[in-house]
MDTraj code that builds the backbone (N, CA, C; nanometers):
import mdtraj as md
import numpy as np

residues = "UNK UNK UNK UNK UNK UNK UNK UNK UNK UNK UNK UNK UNK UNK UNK UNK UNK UNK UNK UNK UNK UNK UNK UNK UNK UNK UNK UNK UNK UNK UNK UNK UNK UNK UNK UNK UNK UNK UNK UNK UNK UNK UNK UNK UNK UNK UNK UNK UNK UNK UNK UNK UNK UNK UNK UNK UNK UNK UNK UNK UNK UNK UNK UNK UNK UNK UNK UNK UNK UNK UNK UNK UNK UNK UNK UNK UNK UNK UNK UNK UNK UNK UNK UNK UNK UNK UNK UNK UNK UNK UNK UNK UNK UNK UNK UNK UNK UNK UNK UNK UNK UNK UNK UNK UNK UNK UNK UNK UNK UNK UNK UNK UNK UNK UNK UNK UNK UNK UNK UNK UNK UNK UNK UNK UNK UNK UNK UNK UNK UNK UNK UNK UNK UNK UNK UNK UNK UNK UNK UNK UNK UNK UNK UNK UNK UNK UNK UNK UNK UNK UNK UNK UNK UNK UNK UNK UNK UNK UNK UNK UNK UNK UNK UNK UNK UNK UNK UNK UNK UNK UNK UNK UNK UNK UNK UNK UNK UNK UNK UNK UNK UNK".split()
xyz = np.array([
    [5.3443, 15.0093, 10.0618],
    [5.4062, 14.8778, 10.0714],
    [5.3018, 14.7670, 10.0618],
    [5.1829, 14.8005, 10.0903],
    [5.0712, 14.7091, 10.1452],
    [5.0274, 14.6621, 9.9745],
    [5.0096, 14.7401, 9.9122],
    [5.0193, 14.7247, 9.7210],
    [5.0793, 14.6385, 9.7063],
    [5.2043, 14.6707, 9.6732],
    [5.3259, 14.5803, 9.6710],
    [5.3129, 14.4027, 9.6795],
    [5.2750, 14.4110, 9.8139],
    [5.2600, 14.2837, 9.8634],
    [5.1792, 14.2044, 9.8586],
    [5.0567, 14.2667, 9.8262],
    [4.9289, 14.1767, 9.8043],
    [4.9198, 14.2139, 9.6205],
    [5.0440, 14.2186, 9.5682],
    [5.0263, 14.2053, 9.4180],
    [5.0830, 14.0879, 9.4212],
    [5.2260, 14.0751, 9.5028],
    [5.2905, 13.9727, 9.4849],
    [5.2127, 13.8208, 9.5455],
    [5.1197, 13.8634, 9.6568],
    [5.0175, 13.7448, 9.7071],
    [4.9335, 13.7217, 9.5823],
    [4.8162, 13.7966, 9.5033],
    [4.7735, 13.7679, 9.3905],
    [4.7937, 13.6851, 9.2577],
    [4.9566, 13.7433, 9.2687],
    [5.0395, 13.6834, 9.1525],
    [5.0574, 13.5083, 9.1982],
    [5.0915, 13.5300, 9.3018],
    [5.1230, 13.3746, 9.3603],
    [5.0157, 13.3013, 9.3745],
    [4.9164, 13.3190, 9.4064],
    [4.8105, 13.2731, 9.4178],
    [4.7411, 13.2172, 9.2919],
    [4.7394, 13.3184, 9.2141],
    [4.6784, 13.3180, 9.0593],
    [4.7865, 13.1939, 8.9910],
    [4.8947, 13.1361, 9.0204],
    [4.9428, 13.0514, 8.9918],
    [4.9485, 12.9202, 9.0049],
    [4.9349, 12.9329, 9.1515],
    [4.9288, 12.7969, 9.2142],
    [4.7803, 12.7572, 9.2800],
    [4.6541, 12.8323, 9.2703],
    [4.5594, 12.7986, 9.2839],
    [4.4725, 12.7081, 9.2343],
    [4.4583, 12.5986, 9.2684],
    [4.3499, 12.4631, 9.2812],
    [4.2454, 12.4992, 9.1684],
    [4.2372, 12.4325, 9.0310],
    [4.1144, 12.4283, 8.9530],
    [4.0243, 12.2979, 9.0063],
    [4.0434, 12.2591, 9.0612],
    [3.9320, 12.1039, 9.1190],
    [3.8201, 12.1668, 9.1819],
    [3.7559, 12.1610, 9.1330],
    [3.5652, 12.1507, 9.1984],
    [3.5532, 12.1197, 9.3376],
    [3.4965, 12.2107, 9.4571],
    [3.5142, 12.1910, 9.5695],
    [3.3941, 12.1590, 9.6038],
    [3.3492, 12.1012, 9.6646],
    [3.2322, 12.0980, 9.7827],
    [3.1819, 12.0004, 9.8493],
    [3.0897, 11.9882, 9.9622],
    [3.0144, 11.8874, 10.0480],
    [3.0331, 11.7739, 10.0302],
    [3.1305, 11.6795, 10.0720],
    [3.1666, 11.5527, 10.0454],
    [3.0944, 11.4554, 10.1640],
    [3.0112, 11.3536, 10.1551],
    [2.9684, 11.2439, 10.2448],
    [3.1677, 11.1715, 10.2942],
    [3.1380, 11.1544, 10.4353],
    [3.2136, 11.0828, 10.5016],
    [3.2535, 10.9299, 10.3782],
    [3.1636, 10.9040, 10.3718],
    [3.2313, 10.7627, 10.3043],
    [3.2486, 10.8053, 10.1747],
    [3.2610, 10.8810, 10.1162],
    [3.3462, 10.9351, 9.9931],
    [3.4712, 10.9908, 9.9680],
    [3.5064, 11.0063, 10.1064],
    [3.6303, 11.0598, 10.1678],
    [3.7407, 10.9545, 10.1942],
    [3.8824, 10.9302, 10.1566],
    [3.9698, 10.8221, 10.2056],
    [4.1385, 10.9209, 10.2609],
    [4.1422, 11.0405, 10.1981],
    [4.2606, 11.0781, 10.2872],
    [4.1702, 11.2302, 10.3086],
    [4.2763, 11.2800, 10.4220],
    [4.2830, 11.3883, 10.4852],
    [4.3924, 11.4897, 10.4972],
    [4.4163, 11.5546, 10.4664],
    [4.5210, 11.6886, 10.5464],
    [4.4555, 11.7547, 10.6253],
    [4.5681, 11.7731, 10.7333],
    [4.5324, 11.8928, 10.8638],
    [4.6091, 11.9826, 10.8385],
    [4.5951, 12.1106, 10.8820],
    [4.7236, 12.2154, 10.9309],
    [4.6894, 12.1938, 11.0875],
    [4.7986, 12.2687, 11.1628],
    [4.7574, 12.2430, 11.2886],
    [4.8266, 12.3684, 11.3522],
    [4.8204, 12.4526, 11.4349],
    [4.8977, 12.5415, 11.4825],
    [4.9593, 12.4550, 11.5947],
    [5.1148, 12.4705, 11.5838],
    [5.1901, 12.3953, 11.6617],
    [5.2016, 12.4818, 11.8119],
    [5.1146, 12.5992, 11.8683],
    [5.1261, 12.6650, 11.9379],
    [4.9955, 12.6491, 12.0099],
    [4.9163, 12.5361, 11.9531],
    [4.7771, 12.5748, 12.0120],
    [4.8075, 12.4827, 12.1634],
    [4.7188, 12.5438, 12.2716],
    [4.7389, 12.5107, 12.3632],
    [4.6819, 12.3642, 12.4069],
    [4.6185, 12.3349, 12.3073],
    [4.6078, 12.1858, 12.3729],
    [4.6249, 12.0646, 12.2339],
    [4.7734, 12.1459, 12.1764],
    [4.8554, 12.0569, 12.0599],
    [4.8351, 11.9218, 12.0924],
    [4.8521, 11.8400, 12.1617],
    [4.8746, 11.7119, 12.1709],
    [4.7624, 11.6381, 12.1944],
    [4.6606, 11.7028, 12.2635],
    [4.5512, 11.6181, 12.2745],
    [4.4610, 11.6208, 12.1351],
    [4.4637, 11.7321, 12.0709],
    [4.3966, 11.7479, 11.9606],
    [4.4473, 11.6978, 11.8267],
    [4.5774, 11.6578, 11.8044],
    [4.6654, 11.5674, 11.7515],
    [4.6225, 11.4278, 11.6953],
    [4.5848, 11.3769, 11.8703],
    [4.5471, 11.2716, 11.9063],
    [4.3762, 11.1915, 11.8924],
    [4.3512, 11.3347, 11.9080],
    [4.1368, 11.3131, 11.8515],
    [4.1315, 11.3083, 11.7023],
    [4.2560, 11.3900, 11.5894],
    [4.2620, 11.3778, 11.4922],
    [4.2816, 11.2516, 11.4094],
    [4.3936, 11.2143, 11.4844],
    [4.4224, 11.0633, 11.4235],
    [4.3550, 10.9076, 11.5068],
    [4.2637, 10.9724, 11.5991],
    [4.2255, 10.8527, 11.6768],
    [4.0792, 10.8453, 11.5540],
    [3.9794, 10.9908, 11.5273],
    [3.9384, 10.9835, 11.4517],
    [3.9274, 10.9202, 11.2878],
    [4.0532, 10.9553, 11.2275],
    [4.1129, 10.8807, 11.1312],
    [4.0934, 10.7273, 11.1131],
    [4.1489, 10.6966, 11.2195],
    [4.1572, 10.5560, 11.2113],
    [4.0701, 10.4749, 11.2258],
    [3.9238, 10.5566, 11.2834],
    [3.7695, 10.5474, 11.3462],
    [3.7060, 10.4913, 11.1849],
    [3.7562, 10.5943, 11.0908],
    [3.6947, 10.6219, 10.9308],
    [3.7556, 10.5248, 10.8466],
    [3.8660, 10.5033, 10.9141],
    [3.9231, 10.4500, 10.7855],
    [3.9959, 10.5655, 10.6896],
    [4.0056, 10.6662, 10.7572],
    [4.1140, 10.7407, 10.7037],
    [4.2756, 10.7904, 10.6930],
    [4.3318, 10.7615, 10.5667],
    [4.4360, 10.7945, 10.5958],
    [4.4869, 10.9559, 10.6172],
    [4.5428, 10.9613, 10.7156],
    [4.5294, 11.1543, 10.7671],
    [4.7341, 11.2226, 10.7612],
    [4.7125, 11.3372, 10.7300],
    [4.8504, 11.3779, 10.7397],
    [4.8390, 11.4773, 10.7761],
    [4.8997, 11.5134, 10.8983],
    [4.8779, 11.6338, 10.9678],
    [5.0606, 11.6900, 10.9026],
    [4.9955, 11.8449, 10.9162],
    [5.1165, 11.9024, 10.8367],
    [5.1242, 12.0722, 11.0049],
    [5.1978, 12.1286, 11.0153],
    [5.2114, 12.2240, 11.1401],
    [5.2380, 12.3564, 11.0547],
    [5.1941, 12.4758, 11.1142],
    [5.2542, 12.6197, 11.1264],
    [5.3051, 12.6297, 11.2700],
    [5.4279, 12.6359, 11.2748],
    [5.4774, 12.7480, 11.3980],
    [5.5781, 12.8245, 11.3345],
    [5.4835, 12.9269, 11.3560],
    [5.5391, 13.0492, 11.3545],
    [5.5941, 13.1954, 11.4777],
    [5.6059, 13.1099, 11.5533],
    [5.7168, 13.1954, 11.6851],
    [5.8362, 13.2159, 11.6782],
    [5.9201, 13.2925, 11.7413],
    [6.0444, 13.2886, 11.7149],
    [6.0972, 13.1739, 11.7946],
    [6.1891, 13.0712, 11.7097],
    [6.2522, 12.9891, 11.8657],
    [6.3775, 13.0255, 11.9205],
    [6.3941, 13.0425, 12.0225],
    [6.4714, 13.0456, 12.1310],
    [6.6148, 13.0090, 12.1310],
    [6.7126, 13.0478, 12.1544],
    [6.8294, 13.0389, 12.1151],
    [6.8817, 12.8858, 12.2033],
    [6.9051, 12.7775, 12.1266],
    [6.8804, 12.6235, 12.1991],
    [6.7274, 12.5630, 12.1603],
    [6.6407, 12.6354, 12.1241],
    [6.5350, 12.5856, 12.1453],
    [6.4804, 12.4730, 12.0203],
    [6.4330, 12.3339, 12.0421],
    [6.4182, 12.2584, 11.9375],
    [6.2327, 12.2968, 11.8744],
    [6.2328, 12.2434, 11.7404],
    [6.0918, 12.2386, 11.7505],
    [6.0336, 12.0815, 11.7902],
    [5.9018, 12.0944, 11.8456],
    [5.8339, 12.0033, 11.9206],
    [5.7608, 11.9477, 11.7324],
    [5.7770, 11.9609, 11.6543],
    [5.7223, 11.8543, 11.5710],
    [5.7981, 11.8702, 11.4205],
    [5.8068, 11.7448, 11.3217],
    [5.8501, 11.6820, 11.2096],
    [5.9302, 11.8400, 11.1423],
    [6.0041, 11.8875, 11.1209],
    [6.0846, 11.9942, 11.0407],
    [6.0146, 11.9798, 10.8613],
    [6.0051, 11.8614, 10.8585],
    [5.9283, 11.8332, 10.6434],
    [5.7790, 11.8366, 10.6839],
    [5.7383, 11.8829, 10.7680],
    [5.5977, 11.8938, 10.7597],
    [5.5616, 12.0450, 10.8244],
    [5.6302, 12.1165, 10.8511],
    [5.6361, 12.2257, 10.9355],
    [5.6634, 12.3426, 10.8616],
    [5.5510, 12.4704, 10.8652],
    [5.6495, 12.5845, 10.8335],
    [5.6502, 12.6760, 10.8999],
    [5.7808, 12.6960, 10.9408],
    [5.8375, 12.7874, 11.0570],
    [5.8379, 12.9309, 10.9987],
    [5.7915, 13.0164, 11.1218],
    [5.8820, 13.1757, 11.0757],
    [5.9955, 13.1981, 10.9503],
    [6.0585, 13.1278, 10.9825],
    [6.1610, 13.1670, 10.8572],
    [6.1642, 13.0624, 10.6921],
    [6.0651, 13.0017, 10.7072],
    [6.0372, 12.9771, 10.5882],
    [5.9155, 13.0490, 10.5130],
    [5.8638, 13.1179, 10.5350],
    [5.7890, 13.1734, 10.5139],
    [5.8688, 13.3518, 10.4065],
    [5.8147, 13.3774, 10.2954],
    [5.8597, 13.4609, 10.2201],
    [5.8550, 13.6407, 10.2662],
    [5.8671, 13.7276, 10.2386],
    [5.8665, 13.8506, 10.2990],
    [5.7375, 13.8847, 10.2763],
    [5.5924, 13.8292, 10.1881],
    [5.4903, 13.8479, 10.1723],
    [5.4198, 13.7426, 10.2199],
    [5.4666, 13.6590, 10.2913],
    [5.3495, 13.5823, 10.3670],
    [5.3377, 13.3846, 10.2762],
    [5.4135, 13.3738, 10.1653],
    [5.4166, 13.2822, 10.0997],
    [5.5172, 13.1684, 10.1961],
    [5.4547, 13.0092, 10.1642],
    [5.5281, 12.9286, 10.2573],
    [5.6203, 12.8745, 10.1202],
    [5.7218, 12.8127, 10.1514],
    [5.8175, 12.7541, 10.0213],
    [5.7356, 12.6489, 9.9665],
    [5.7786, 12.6349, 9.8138],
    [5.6813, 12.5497, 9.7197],
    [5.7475, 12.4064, 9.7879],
    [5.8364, 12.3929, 9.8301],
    [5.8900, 12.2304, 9.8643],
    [5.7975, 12.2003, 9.9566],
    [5.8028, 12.2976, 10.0838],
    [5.6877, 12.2576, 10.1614],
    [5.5636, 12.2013, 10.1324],
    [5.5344, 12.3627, 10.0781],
    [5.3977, 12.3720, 10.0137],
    [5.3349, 12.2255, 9.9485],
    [5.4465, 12.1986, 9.8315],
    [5.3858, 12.0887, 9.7790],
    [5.3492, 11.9590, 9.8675],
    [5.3972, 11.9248, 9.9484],
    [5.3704, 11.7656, 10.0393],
    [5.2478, 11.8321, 10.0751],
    [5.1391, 11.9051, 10.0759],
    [5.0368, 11.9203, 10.1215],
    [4.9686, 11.9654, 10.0108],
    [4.9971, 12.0101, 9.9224],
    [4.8656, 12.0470, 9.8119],
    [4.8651, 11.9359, 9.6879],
    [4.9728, 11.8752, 9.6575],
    [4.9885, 11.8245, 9.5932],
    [4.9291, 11.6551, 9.5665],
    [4.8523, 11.6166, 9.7162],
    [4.9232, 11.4482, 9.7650],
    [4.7889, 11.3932, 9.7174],
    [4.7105, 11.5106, 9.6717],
    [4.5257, 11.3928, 9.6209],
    [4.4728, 11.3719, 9.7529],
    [4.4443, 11.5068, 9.8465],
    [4.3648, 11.4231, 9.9774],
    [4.2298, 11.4613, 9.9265],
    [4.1297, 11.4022, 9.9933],
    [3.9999, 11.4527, 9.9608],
    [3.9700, 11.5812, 10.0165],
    [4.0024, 11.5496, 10.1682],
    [3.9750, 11.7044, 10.2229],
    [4.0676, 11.7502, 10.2831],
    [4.0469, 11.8344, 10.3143],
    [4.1104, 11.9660, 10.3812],
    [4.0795, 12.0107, 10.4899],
    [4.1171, 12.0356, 10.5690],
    [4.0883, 12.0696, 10.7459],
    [4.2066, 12.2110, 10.7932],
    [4.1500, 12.2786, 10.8050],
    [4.2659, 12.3836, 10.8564],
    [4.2053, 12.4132, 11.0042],
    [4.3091, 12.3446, 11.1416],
    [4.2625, 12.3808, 11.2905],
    [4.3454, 12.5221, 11.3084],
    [4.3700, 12.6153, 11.2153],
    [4.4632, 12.7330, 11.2251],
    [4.3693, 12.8514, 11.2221],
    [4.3343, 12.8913, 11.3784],
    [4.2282, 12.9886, 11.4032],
    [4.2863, 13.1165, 11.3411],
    [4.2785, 13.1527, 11.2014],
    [4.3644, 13.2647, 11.1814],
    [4.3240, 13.2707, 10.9888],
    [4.3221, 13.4253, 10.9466],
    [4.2763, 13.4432, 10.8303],
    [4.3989, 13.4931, 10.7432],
    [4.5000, 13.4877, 10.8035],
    [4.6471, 13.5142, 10.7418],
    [4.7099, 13.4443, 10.6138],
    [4.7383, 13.4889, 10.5001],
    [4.7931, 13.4483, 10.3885],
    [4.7954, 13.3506, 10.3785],
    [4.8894, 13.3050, 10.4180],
    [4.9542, 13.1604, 10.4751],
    [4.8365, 13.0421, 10.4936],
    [4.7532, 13.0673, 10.5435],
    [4.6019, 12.9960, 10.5522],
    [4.5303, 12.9767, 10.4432],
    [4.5276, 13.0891, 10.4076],
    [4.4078, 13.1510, 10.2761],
    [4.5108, 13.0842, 10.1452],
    [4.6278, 13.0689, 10.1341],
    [4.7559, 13.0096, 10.0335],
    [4.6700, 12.8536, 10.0018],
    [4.7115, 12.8157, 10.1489],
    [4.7019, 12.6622, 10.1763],
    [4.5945, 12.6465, 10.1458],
    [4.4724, 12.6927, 10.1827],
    [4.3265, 12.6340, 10.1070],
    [4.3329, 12.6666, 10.0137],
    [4.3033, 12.7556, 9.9419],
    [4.2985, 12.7718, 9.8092],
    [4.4027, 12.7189, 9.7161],
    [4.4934, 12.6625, 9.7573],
    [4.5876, 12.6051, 9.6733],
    [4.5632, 12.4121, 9.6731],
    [4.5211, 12.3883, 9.8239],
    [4.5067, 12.2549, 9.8184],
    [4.4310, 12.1677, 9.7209],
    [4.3818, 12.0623, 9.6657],
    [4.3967, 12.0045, 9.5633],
    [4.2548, 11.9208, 9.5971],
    [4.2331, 11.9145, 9.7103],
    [4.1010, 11.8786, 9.8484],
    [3.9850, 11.8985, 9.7405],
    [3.8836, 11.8127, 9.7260],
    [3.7592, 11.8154, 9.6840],
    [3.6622, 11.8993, 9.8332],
    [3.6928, 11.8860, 9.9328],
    [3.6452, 11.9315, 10.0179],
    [3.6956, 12.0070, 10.1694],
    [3.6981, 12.1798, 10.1620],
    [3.7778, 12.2303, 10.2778],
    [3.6783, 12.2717, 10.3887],
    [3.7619, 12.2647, 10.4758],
    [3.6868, 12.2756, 10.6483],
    [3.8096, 12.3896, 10.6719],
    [3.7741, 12.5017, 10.7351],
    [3.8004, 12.5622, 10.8367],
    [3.7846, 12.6434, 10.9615],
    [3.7977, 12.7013, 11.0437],
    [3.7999, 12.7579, 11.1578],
    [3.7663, 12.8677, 11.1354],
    [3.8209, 12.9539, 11.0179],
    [3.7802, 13.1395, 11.0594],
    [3.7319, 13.1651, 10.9279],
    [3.6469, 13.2568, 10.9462],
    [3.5834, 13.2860, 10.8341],
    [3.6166, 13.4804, 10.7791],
    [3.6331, 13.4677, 10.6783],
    [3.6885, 13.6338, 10.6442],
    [3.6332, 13.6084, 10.4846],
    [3.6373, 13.7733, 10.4629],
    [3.6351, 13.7905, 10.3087],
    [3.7283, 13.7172, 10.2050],
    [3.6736, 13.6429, 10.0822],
    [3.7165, 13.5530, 10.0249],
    [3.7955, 13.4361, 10.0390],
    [3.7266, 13.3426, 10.1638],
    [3.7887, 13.2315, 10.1853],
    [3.7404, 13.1679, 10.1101],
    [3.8498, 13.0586, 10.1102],
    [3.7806, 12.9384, 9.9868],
    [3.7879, 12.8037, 10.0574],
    [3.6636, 12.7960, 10.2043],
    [3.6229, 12.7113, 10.2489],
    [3.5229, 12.6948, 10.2537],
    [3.4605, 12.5578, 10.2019],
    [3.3627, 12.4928, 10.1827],
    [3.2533, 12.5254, 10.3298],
    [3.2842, 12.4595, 10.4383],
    [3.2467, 12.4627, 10.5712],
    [3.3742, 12.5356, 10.6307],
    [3.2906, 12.6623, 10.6984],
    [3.3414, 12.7037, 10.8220],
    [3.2959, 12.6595, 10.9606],
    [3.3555, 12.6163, 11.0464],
    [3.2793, 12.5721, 11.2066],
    [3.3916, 12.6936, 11.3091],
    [3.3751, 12.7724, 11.3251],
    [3.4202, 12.8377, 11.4333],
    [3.3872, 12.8748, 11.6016],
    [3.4018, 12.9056, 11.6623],
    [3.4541, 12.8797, 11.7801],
    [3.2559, 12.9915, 11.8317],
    [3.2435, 13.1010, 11.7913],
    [3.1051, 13.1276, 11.7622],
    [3.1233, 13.2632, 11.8792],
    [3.2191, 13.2638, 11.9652],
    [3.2163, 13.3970, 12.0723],
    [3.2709, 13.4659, 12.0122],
    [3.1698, 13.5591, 12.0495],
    [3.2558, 13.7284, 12.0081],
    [3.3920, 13.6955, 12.0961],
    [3.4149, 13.9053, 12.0163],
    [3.5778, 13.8767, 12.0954],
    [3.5185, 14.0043, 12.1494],
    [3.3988, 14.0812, 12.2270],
    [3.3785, 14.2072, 12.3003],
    [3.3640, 14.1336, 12.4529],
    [3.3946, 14.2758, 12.5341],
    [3.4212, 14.2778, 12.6882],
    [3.3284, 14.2554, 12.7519],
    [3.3373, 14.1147, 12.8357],
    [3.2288, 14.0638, 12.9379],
    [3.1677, 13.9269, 12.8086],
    [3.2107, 13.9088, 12.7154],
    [3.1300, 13.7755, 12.6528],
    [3.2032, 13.6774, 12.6963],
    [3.1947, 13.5342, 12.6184],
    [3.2382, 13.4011, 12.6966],
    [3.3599, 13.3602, 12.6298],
    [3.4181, 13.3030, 12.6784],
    [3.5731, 13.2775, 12.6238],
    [3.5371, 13.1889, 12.4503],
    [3.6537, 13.2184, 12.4096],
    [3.6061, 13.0968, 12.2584],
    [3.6263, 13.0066, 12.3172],
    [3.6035, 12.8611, 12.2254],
    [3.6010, 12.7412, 12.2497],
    [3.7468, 12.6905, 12.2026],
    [3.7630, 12.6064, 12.2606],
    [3.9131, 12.5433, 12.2080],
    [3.9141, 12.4865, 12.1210],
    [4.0424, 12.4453, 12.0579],
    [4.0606, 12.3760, 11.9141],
    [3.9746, 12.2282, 11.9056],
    [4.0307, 12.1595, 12.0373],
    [3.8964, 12.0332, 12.0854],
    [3.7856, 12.0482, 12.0433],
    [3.6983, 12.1686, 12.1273],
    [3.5916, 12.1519, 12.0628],
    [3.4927, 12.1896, 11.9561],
    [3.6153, 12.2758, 11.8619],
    [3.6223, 12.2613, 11.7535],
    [3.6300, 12.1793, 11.6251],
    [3.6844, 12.1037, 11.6654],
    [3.7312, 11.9462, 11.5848],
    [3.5639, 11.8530, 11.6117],
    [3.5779, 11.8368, 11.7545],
    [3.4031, 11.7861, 11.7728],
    [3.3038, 11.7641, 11.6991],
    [3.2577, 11.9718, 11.6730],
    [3.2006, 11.9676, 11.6210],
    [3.2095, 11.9867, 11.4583],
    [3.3501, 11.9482, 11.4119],
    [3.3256, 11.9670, 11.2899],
    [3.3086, 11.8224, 11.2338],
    [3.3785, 11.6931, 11.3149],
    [3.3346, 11.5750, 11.3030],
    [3.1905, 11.5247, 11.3368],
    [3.1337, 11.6188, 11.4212],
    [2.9612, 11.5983, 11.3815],
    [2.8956, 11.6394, 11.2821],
    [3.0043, 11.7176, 11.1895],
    [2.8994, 11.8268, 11.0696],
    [2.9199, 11.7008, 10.9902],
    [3.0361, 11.6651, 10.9996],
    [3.1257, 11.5428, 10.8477],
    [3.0546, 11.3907, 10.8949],
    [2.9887, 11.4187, 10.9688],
    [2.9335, 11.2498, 10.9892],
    [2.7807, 11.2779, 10.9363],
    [2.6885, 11.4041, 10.9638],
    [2.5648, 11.4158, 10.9022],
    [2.5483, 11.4274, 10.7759],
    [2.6532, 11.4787, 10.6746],
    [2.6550, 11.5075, 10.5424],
    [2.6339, 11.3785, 10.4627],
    [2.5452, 11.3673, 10.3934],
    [2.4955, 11.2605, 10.3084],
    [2.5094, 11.2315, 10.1700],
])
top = md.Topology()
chain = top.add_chain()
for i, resn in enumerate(residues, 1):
    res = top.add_residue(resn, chain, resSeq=i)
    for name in ("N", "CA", "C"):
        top.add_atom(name, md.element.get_by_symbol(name[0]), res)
traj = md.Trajectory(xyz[None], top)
């Protein structure tokens, strides 16, 4: 089955994948932004808020776009925008998010790309490599990502090491990498 599915990821990919020239962009060459954001991360709102307080620091215009992917709850609303969001069930039987979605984020001419989605899952690896971003930032690093800068969290995940770092101070320090770049 595992064939199967990562033919049909290939195929999709090989289609909608980004020919634009990626790399190391200086802060003041930069005027928009996309985020992904995991709508599950535990400190969603404050990190939201460093995103676009940042933004507005630059002079950037920023569009944060969400994955939640949990099941919700029978009554249960989602906590952010439904046209910027892709939920569990939009998502294809191989891991593909819908092109309607898809497009308000690959499509819009941002400069960069920011993925706060600690995770190396399709769906991730789709979104960067498809985005349109002269320049991508992300969180996890795996075989054939197509991010420019990785800044990750830096703790192992073995027994008795130190907890990872949170999405906060993650963002931190990736706004200290994007302010030294020249």
């Amino acid at each position: 089955m595992s064939l199967i599915i990562n033919w049909f990821r290939k195929r999709r990919l090989s289609k909608d994948a980004s020919d634009v020239p990626t790399g190391f962009l200086p802060l003041g060459s930069i005027s928009s932004v996309n985020v992904v954001m995991d709508a599950r991360d535990p400190a969603f709102e404050e990190l939201k808020q460093d995103i676009l307080s940042w933004g507005r620091e630059n002079g950037l215009k920023v569009d944060i776009f969400y994955i939640d992917l949990h099941k919700l709850a029978k009554g249960e609303l989602l906590i952010t925008s439904i046209e910027k969001t892709i939920t569990r069930n939009d998502i294809s039987w191989y891991g593909a998010p819908p092109k309607e979605k898809a497009c308000l984020l690959l499509e819009d001419g941002a400069d960069l790309f920011i993925s706060m989605v600690n995770s190396s899952d399709f769906l991730i690896d789709y979104l960067c490599k498809c985005s349109r971003a002269r320049f991508k930032v992300g969180r996890k690093e795996y075989a054939g990502h197509g991010f420019d800068m990785v800044i990750s969290s830096g703790a192992s995940e073995q027994p008795g090491s130190e907890p990872q770092s949170d999405s906060r101070e993650v963002f931190a320090c990736m706004k200290s990498f994007l302010k030294k770049i020249k």
